[in-house]
C-alpha atoms as an extended CHARMM CRD file, in Angstrom:
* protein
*
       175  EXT
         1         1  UNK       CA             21.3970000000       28.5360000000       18.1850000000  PROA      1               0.0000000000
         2         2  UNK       CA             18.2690000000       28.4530000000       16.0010000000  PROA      2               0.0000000000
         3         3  UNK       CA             16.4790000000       31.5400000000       15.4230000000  PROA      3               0.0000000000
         4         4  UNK       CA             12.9520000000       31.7710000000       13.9900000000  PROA      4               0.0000000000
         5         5  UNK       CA             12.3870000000       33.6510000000       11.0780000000  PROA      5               0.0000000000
         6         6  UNK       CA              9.8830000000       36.8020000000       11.0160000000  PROA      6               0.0000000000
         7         7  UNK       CA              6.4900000000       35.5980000000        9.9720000000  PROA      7               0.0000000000
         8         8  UNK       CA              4.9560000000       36.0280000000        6.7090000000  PROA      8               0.0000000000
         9         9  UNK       CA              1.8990000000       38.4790000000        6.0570000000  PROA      9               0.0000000000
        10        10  UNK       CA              0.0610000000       35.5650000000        3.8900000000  PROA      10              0.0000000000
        11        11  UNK       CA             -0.7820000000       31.9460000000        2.9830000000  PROA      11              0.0000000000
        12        12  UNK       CA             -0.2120000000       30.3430000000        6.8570000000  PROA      12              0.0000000000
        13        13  UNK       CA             -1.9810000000       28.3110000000        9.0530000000  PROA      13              0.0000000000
        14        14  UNK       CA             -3.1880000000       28.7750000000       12.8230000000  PROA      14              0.0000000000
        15        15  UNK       CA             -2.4400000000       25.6120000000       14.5290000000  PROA      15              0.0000000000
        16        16  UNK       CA             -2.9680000000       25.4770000000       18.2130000000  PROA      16              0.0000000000
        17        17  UNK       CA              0.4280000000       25.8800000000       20.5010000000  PROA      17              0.0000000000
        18        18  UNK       CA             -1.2290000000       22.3390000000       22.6130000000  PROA      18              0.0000000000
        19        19  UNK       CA             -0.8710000000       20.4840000000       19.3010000000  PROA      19              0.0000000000
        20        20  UNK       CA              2.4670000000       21.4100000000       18.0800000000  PROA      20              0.0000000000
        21        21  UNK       CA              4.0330000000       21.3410000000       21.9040000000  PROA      21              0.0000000000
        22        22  UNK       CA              2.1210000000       17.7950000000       22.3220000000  PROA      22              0.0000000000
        23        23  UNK       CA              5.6960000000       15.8380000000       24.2110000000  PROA      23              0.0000000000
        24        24  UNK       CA              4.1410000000       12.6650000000       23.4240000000  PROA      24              0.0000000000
        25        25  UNK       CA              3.9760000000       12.7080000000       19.8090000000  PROA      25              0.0000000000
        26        26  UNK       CA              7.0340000000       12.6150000000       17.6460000000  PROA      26              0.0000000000
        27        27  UNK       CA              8.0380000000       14.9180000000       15.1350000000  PROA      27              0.0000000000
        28        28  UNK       CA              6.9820000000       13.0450000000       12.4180000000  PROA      28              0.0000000000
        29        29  UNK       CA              3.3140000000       12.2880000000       13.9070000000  PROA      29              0.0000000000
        30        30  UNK       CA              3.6900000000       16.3940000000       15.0620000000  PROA      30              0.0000000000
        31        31  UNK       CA              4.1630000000       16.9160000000       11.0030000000  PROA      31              0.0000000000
        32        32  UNK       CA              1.6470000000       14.7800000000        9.4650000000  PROA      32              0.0000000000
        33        33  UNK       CA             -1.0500000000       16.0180000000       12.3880000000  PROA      33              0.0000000000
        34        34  UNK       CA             -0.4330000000       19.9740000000       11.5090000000  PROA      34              0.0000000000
        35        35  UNK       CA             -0.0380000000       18.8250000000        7.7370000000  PROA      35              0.0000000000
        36        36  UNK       CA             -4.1910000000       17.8570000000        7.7770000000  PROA      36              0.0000000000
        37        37  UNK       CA             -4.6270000000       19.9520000000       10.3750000000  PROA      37              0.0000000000
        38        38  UNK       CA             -3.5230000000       23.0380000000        7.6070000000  PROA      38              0.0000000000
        39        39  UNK       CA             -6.0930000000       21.7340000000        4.6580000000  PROA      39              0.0000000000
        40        40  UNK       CA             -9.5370000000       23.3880000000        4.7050000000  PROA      40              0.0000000000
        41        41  UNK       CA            -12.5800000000       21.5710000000        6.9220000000  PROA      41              0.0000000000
        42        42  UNK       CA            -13.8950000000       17.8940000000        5.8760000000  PROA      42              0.0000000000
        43        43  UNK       CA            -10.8750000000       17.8470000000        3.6060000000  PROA      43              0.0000000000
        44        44  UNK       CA            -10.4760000000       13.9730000000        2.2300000000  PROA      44              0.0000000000
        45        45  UNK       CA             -7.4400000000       12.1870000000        1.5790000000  PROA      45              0.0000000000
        46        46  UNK       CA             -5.9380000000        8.5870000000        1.9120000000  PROA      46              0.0000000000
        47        47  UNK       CA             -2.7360000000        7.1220000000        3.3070000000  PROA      47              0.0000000000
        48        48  UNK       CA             -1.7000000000        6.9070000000       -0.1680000000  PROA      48              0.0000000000
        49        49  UNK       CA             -2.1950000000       10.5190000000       -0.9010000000  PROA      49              0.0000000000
        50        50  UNK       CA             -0.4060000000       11.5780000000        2.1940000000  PROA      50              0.0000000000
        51        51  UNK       CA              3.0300000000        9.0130000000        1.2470000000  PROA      51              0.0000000000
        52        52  UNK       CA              3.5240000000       10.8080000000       -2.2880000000  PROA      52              0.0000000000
        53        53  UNK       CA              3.2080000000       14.2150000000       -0.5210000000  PROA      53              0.0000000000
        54        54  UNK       CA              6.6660000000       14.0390000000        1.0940000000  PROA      54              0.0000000000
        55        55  UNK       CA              9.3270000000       12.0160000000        1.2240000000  PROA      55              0.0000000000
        56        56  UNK       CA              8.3710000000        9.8540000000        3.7450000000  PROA      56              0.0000000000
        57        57  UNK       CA              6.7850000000        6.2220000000        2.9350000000  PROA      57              0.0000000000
        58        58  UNK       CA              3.4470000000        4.5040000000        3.3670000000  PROA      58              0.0000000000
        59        59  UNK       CA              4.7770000000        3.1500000000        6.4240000000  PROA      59              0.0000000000
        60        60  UNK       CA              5.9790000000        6.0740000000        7.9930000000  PROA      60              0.0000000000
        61        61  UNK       CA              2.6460000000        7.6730000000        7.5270000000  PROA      61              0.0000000000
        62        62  UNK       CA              0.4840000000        4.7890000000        8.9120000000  PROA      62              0.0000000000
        63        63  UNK       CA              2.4950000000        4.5670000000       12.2050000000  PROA      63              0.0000000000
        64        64  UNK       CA              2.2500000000        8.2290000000       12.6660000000  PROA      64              0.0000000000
        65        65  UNK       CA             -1.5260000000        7.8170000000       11.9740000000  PROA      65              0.0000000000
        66        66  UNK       CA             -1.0820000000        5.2720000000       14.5510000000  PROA      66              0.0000000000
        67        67  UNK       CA              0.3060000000        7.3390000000       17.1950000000  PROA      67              0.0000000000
        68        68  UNK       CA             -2.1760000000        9.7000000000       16.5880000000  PROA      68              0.0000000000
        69        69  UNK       CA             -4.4250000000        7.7210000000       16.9120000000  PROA      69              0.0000000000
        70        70  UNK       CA             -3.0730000000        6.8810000000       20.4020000000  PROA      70              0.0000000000
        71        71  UNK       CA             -2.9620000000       10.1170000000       21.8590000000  PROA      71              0.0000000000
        72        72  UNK       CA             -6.4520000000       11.1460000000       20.6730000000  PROA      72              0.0000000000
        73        73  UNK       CA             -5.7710000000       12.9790000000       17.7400000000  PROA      73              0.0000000000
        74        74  UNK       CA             -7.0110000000       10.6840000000       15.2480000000  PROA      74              0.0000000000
        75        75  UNK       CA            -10.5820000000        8.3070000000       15.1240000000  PROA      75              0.0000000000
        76        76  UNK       CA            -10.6670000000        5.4880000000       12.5940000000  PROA      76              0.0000000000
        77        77  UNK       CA            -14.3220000000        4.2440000000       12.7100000000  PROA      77              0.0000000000
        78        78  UNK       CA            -14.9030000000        0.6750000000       10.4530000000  PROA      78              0.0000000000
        79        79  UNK       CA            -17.8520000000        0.0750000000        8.3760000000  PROA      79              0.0000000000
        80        80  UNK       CA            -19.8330000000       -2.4230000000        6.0480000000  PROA      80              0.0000000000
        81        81  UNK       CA            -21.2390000000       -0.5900000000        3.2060000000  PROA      81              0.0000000000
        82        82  UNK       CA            -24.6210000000       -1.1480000000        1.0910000000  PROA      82              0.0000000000
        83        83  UNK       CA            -22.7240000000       -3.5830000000       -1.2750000000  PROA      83              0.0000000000
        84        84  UNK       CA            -21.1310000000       -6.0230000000        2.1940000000  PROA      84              0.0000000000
        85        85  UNK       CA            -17.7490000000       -4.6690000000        1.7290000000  PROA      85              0.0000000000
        86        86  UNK       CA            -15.2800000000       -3.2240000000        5.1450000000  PROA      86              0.0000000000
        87        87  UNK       CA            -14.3540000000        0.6390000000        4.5710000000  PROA      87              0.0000000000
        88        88  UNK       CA            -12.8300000000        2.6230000000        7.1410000000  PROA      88              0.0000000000
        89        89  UNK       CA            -13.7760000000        6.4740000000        7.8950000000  PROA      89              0.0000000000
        90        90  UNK       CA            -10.7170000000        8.3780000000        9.5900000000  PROA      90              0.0000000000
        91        91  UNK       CA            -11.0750000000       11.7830000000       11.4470000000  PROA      91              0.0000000000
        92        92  UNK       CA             -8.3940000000       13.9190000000       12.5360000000  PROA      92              0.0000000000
        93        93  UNK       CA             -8.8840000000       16.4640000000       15.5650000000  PROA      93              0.0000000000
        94        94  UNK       CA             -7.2930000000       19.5590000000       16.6320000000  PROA      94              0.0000000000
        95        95  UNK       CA             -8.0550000000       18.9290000000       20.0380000000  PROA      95              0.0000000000
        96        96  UNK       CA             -7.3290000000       15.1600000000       21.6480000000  PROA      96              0.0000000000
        97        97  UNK       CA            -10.1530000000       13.1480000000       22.0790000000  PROA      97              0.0000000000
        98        98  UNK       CA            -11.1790000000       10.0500000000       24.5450000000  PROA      98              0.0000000000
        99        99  UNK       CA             -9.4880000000        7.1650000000       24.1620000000  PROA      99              0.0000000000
       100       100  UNK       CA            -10.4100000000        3.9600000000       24.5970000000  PROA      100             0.0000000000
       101       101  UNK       CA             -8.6280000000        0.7860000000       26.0060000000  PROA      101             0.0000000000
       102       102  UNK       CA             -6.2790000000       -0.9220000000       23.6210000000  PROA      102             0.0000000000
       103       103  UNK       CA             -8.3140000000       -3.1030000000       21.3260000000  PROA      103             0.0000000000
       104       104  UNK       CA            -11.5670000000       -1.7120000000       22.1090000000  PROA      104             0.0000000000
       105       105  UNK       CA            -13.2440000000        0.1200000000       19.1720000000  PROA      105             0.0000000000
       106       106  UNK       CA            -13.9350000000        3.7320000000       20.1070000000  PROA      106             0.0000000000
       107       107  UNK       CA            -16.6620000000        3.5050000000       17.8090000000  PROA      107             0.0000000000
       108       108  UNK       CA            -19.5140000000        0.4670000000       18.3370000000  PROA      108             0.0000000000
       109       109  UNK       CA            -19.4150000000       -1.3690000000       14.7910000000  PROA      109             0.0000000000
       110       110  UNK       CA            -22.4540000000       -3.1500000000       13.9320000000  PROA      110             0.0000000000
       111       111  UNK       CA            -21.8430000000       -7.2790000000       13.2270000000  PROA      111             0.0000000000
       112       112  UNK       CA            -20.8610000000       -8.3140000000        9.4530000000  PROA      112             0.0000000000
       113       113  UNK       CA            -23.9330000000       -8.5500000000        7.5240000000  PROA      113             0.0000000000
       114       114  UNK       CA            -25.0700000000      -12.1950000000        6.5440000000  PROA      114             0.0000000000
       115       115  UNK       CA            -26.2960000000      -13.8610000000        3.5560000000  PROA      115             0.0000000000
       116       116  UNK       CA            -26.9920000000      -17.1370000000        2.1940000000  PROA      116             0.0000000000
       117       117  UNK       CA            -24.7120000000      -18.3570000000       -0.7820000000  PROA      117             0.0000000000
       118       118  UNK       CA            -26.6050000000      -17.8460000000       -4.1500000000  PROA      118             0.0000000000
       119       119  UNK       CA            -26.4420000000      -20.5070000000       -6.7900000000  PROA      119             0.0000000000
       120       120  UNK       CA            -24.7820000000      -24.2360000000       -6.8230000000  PROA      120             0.0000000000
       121       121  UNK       CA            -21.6730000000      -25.1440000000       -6.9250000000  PROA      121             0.0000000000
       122       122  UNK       CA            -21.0720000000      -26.8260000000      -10.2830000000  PROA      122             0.0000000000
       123       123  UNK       CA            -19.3000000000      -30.0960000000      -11.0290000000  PROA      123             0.0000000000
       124       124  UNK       CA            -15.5760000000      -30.8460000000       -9.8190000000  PROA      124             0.0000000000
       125       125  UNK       CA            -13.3110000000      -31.6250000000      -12.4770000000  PROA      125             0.0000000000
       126       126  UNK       CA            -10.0660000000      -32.2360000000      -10.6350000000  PROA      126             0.0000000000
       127       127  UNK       CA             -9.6520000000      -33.2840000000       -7.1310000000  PROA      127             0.0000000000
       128       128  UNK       CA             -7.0820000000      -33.2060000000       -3.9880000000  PROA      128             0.0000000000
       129       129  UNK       CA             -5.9890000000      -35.6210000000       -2.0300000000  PROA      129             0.0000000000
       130       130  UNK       CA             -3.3700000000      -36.1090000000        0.8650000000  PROA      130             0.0000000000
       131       131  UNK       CA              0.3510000000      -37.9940000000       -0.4840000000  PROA      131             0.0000000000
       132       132  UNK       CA              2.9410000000      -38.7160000000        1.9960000000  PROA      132             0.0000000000
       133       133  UNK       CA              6.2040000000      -37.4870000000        0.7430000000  PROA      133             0.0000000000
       134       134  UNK       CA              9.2670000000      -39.8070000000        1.4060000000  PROA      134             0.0000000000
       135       135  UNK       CA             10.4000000000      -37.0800000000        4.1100000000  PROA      135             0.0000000000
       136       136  UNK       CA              6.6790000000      -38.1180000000        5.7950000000  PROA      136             0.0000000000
       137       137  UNK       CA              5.3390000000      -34.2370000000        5.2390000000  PROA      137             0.0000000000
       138       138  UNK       CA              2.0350000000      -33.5800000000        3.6820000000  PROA      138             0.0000000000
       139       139  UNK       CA              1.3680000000      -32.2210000000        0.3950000000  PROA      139             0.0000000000
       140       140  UNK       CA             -1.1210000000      -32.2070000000       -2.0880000000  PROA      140             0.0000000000
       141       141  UNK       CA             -1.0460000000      -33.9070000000       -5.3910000000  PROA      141             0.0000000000
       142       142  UNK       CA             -3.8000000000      -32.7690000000       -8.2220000000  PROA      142             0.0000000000
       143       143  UNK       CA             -5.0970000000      -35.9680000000       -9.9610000000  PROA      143             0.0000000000
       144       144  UNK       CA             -6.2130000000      -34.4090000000      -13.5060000000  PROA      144             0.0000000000
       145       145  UNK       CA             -8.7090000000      -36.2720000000      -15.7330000000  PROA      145             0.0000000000
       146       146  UNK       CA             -6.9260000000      -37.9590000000      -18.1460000000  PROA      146             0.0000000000
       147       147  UNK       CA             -7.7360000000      -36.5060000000      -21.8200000000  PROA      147             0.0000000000
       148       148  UNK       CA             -8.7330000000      -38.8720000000      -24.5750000000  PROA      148             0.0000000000
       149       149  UNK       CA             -5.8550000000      -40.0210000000      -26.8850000000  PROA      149             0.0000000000
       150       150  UNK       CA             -7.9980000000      -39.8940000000      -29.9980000000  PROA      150             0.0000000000
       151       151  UNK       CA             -9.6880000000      -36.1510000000      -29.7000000000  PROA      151             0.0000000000
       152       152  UNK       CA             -7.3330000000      -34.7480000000      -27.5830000000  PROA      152             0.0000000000
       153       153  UNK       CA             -9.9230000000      -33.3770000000      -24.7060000000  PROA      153             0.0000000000
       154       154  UNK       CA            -11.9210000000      -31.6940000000      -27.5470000000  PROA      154             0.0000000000
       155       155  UNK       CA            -14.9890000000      -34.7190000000      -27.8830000000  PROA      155             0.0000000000
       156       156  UNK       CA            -14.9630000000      -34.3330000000      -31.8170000000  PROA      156             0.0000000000
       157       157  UNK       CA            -12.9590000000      -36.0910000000      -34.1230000000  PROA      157             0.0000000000
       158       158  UNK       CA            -12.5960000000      -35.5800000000      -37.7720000000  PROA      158             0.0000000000
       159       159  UNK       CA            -13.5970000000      -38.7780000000      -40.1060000000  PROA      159             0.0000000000
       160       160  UNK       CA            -13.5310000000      -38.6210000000      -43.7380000000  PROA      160             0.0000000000
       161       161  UNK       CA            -13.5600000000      -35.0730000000      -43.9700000000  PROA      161             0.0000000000
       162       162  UNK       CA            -16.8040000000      -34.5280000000      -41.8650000000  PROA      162             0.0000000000
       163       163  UNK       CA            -16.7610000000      -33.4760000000      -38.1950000000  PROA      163             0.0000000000
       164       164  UNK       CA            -18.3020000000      -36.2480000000      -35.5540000000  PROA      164             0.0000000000
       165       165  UNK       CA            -18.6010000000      -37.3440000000      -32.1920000000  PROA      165             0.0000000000
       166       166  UNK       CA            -15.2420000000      -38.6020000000      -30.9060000000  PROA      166             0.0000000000
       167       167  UNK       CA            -15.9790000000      -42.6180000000      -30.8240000000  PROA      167             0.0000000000
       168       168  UNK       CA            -13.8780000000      -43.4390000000      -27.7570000000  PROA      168             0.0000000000
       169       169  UNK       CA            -14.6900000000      -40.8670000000      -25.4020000000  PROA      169             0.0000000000
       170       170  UNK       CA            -18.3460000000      -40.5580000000      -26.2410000000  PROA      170             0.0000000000
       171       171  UNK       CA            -17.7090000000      -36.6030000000      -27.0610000000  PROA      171             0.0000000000
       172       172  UNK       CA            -16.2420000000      -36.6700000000      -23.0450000000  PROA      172             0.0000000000
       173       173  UNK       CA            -13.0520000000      -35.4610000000      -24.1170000000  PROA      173             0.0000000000
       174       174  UNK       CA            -12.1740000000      -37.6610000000      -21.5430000000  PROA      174             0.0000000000
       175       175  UNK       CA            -10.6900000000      -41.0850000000      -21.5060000000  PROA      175             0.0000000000
């Protein structure tokens, strides 16, 4: 038998009976739903937050997001913001909310912004090519510039105390 305790005269929250008697959300979901539910009005948090609160995991708390998500509780919209990059915007609800169908977006997001690349790509110094392994699989093998035996890569050499241009590689470094 489990018997519940008399109520406290301060510091509790008024969650509605629908929410907590939900039969299609688990316990856990049930938990982390009157958890938010129990902070004060445009509260923010992050998954992060909400995994070092209890003892339960990252993972734990992104499938319960997940499931409330499912049954309405929960609305992730996704965004671009000024500077190009995704973010994502979560509300949490009381009350469940329309759904829609399995991989369609609740919430219309506009395209991904587009922009021309700035600048030119500057020289290649190494390239990649295709080898055939003995065992006739693909790989890639980096052919590096060889560096010059004389200056070592640097393009200066030392001669009779004075610094100069390294004679073989032409101050390359490469040779």
């Amino acid at each position: 038998m489990i018997r519940r305790a008399p109520r406290p005269l301060t510091n509790w929250t008024m969650i509605r009976n629908e929410v907590i008697a939900d039969p299609e959300l688990s316990f856990k979901a049930t938990g982390v739903l009157i958890y938010i539910l129990s902070k004060p009005d445009h509260w923010h948090t992050s998954t992060a937050h909400l995994a070092t609160i209890k003892r339960e995991g990252l993972d734990a708390i992104r499938t319960a997001l997940a499931e409330l998500r499912h049954a309405g509780y929960v609305r992730t919209r996704r965004y671009q913001d000024d500077r190009g990059r995704w973010q994502y915007e979560t509300e949490v609800f009381d009350t469940r909310q329309p759904v829609g169908k399995p991989g369609e977006s609740v919430d219309s997001c506009p395209p991904p912004q587009r922009d021309y690349p700035r600048g030119e790509n500057g020289p290649v110094l190494a390239s990649t090519e295709q080898v055939k392994t003995p065992r006739k699989l693909a790989s890639s093998k980096t052919v590096r510039p060889r560096l010059c035996g004389q200056c070592h890569g640097q393009g200066r050499a030392i001669q009779d105390d004075s610094i100069i241009t390294c004679p073989t590689c032409n101050g390359d470094g490469i040779g």
